[in-house]
C-alpha positions in Angstrom: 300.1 139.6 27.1 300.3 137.2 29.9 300.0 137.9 33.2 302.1 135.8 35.5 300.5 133.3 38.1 303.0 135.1 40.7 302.0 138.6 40.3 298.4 137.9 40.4 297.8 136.0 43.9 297.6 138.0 46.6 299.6 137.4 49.7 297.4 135.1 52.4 296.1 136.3 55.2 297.6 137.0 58.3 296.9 134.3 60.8 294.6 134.9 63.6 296.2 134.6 66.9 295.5 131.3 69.1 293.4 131.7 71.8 296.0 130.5 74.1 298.3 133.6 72.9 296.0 135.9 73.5 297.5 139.0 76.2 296.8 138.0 79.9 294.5 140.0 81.8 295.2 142.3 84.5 295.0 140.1 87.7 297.4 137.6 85.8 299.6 140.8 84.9 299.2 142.1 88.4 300.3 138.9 89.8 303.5 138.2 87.7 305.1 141.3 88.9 304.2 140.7 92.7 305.5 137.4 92.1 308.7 139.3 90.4 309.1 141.6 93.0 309.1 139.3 96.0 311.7 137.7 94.5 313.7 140.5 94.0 313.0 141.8 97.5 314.1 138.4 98.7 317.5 138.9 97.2 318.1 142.1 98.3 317.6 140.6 101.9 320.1 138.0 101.7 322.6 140.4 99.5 322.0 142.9 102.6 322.5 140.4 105.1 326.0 139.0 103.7 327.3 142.6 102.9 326.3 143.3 107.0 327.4 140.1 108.7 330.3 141.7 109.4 329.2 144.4 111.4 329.1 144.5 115.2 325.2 144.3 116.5 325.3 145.2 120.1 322.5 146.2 121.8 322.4 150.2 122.9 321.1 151.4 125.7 318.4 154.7 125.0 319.0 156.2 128.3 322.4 157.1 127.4 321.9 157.9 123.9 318.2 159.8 124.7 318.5 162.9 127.0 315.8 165.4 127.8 316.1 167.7 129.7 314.7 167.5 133.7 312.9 170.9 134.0 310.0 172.0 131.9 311.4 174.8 129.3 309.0 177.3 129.5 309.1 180.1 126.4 310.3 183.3 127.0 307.4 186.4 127.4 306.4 187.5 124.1 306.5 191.4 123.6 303.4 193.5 124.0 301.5 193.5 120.8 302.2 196.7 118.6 299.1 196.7 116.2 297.6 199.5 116.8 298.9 203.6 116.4 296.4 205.3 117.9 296.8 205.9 121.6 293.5 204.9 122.8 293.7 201.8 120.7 297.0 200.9 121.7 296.6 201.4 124.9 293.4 198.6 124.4 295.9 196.8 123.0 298.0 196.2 125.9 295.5 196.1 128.4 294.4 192.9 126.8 297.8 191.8 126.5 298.4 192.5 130.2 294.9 190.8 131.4 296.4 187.4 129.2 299.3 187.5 130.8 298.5 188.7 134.4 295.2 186.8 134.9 292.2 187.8 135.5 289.6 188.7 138.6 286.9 190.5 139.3 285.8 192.3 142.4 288.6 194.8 142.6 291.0 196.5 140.4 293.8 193.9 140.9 294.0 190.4 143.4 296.5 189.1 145.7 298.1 187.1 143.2 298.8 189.7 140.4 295.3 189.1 138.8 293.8 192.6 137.2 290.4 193.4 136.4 289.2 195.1 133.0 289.6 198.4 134.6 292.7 197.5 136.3 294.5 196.3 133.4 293.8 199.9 131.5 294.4 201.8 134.4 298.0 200.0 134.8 298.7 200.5 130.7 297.6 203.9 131.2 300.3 204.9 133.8 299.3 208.2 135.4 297.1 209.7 132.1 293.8 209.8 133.7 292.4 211.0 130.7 293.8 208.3 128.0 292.0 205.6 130.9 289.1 207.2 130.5 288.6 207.4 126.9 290.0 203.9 127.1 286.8 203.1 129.3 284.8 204.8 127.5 285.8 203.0 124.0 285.4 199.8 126.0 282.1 200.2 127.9 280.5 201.3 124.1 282.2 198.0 122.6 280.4 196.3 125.7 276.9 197.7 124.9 277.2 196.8 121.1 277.9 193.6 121.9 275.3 193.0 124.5 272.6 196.1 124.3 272.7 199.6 126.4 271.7 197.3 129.5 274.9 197.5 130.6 275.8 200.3 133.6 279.6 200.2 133.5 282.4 198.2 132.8 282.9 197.0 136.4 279.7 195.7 136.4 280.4 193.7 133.5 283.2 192.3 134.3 282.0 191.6 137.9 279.0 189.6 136.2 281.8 187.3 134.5 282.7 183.9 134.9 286.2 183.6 133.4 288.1 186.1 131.4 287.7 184.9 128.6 284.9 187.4 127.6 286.4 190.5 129.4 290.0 189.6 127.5 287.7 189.5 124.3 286.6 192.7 124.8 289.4 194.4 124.7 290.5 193.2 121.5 286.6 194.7 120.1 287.1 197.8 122.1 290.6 198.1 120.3 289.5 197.9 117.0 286.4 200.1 117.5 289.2 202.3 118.7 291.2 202.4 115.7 288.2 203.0 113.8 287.5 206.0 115.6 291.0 206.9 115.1 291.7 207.7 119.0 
């Protein structure tokens, strides 16, 4: 038998690619399509412009568009805080919400301007129960002394011994929680 000539060659060899086909890199990618998309950009202008040229384009004056309005709007009072179910610790509670809201001072219970004092502000949330103020105090002046050691002779003394009220408002919120705690 005879093998044809046709069956017995083997297809050639793909051709290698030219070195001037070869895929561009990625700068020369990179700038094609910024090249591509500024002309499309450019087109969209002048297709934006033609659809719009129409339109009126008179100037607006803000004032009369803007409005504010001329007094300060100020929030409306936020309800006392109701965290806290235990008396003693509630009544902590809004003590320190009445000393943020009121101001603070030291020197007397309460100032000419409204301002109260950490034993103002639980004697006015107490509202005639001596006894709740007191445990309130008591509560309080303990927080004090775990905070700053059993140096401390009374709350008045602390607070008097204050700056701001930052710390004395602070305080409260301890005292509340130590309260809570306690369960009083």
């Amino acid at each position: 038998m005879t093998v044809s000539a046709r069956t017995a060659t083997a297809p050639p060899p793909p051709a290698a690619p030219a070195a001037d086909m070869a895929e561009p890199g990625l700068e020369a990618r990179l700038a094609a399509r910024l090249a591509d998309m500024t002309v499309r950009l450019e087109e969209a202008a002048v297709a934006h412009e033609v659809r719009t040229a129409h339109l009126s384009t008179d100037p607006i004056d803000l004032a009369e568009v803007i409005t504010a309005p001329h007094a300060p709007v100020t929030a409306p009072a936020a309800a006392p805080p109701t965290t806290y179910r235990t008396p003693v610790a509630a009544l902590l509670e809004r003590a320190h919400y009445r000393l943020e809201t009121a101001g603070w001072c030291k020197g007397a219970l309460t100032d000419a301007a409204g301002a109260l004092c950490l034993m103002g502000a639980i004697r006015m949330e107490a509202r005639e129960d001596g006894g709740l103020a007191a445990s309130a105090e008591t509560v309080l002046l303990d927080a004090i002394r775990r905070e700053f050691g059993d140096d401390e002779p009374s709350v008045p003394a602390f607070n008097d011994r204050q700056r701001d009220g930052r710390l004395p408002a602070r305080m409260l919120r301890r005292a509340a929680g130590l309260a809570d705690a306690r369960f009083l």
